[in-house]
C-alpha positions in Angstrom: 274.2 127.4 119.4 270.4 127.3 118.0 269.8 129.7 121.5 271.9 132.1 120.5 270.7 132.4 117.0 266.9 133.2 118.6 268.2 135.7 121.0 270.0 137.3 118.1 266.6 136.9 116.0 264.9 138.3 119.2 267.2 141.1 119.8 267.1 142.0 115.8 262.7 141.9 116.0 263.2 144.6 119.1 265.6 146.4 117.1 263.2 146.5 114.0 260.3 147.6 116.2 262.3 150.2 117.2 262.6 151.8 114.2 261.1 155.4 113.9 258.8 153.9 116.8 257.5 156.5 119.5 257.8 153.3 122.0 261.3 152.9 122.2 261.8 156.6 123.2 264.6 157.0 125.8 263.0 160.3 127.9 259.1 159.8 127.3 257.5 159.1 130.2 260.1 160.2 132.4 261.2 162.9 134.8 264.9 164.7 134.9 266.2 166.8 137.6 269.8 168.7 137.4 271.1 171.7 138.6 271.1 170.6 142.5 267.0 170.0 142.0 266.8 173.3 140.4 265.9 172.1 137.3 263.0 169.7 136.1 262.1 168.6 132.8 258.8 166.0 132.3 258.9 164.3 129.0 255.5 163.5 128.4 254.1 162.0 124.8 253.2 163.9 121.7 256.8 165.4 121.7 255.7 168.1 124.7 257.7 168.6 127.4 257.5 170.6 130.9 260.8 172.8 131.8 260.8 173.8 135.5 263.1 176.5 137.3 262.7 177.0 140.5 259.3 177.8 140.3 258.6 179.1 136.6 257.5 176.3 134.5 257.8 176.9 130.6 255.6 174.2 128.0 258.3 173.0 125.5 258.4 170.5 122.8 261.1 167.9 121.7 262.4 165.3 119.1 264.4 162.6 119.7 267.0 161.0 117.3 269.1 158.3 118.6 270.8 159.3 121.7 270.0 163.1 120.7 267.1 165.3 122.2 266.3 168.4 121.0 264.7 170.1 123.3 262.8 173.8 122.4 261.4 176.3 124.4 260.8 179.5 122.8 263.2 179.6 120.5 266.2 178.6 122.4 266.8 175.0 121.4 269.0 173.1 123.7 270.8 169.5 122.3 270.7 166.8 124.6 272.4 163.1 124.9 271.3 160.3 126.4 274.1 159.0 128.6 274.7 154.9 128.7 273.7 155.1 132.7 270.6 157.0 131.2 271.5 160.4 132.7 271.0 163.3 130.2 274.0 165.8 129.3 273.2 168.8 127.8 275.8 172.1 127.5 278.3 171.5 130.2 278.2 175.4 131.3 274.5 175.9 131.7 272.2 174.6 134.2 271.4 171.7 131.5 274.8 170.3 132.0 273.7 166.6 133.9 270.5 165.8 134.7 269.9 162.3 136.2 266.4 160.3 136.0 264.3 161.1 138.9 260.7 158.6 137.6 
């Protein structure tokens, strides 16, 4: 019993830290490729991203909410979700539709 009250005290410390925390971010960091490799996005820190078709690259910026990434280049602003498997899904009829972790 007294272990699962500190991993539920442990778990609730994480949760707190997580809070409005740039650390706990979901894409930062991290690499996605859809699209049949087509497609790239970089999620680097600051809120900046890279987009990459084929070979045009385009600097974009993004927020995070939740599960929700808002990703904007330009001014088109494409909505994101973090999958449980950690897979992004964005519109599923564009080239943003799945994109799976790739580092």
């Amino acid at each position: 019993m007294k272990a699962t009250v500190k991993r539920v005290v442990a778990a609730a410390a994480v949760g707190l830290l997580c809070l409005g925390a740039a650390g706990c971010s979901k894409v930062k960091g991290h690499t996605f490729a859809g699209g049949g490799g087509l497609v790239n996005i970089e999620f680097d820190s600051g809120g900046k991203a890279t987009v990459s078709m084929g070979p045009i690259s385009s600097a974009c910026t993004y927020t995070e909410s939740g599960s929700k990434i808002n990703l904007v280049c330009e001014s088109d602003t494409e909505v994101l979700t973090v999958a449980d498997d950690g897979s992004l899904n964005g519109p599923p009829d564009g080239m943003l539709a799945h994109l799976t972790k790739v580092k």
